[in-house]
Wavefront OBJ file of the C-alpha trace (Angstrom):
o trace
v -3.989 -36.518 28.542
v -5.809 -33.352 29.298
v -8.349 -31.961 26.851
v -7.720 -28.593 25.101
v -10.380 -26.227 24.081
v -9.677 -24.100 20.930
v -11.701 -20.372 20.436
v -11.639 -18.941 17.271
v -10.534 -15.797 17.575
v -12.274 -12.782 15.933
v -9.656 -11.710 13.506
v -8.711 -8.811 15.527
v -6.103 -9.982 18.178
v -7.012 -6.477 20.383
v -10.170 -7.463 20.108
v -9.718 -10.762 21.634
v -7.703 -9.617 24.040
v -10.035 -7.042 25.711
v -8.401 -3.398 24.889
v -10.541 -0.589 24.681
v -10.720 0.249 20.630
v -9.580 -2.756 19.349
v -10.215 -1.442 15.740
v -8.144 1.820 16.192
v -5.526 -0.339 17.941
v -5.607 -3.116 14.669
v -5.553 -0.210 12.026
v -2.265 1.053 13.633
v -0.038 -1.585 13.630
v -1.403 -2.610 10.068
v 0.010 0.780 9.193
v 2.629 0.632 11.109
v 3.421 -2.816 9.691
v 3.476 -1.336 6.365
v 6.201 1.198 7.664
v 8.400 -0.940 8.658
v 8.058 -3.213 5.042
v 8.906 0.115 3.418
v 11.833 0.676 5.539
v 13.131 -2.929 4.926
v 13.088 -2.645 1.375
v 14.645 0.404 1.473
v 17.445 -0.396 4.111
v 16.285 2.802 5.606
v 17.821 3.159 9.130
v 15.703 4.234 12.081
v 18.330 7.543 12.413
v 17.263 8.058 8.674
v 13.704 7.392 9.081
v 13.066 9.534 12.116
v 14.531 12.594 10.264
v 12.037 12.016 7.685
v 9.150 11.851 10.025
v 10.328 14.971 12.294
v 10.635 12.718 15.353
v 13.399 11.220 17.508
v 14.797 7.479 16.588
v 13.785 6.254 20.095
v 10.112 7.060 18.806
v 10.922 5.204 15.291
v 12.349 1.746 17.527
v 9.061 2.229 20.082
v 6.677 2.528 17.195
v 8.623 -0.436 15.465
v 8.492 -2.436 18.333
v 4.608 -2.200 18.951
v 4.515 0.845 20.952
v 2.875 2.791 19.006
v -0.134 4.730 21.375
v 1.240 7.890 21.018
v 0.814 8.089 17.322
v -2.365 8.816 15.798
v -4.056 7.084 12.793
v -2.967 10.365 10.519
v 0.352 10.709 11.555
v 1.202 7.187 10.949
v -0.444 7.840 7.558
v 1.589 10.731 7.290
v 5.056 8.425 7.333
v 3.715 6.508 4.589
v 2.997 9.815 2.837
v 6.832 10.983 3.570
v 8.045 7.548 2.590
v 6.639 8.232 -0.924
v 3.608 6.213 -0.973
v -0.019 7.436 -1.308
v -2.551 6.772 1.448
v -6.141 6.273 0.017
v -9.215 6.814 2.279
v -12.577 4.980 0.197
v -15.511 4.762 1.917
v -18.724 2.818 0.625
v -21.819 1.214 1.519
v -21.559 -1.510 4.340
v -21.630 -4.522 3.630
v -24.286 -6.418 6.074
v -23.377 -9.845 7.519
v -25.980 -12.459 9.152
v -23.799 -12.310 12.390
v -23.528 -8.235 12.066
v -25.161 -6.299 14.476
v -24.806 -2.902 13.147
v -22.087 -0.673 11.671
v -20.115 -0.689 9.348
v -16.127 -1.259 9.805
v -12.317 -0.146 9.251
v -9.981 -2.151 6.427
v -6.661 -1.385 5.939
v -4.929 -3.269 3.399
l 1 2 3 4 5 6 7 8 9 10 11 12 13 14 15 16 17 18 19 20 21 22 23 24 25 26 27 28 29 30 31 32 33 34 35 36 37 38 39 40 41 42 43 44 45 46 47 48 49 50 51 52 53 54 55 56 57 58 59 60 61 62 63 64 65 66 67 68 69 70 71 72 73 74 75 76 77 78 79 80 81 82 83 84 85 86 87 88 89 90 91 92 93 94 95 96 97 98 99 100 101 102 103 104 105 106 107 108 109
């Protein structure tokens, strides 16, 4: 029997994985998770969607299907917009951890 070793991860998969911006890269596909609820509960096509958003429907299946680089944190906020939903922006006072080191940090719920 061989012995496993489990890591906790750090809550942000990109993080744990090594890409460059992990936070950036963890705030778009939250956003682009809620996207793709709205279009579910909508039965909103990808044809239908990407004449919403002014973009192609290869775009809407890339960005559905995790490829989503090429959008920016505003222009995926900007498809929510167009889907009908507002997109808030709050900022506040950090909230300091013991195992912060400085900073504060991105939540999108």
């Amino acid at each position: 029997m061989t012995k496993e070793t489990i890591t906790r991860g750090s809550g942000n998969v990109f993080a744990d994985l090594g890409f460059p911006n992990p936070e950036e890269h963890q705030t778009k596909a939250k956003l682009v998770s809620q996207i793709a609820d709205i279009l579910k509960k909508r039965r909103m096509t990808q044809a239908a969607a990407a004449r919403l958003f002014g973009i192609d429907q290869p775009k809407v299946s890339a960005m559905l299907n995790g490829r989503f680089r090429g959008f920016s944190v505003y222009r995926l906020m900007s498809f929510i917009a167009a889907l009908g939903r507002d997109v808030e922006i709050v900022t506040r006072k950090a909230q300091r951890r013991p195992q912060d080191d400085e900073g504060g940090h991105i939540f999108v719920r």
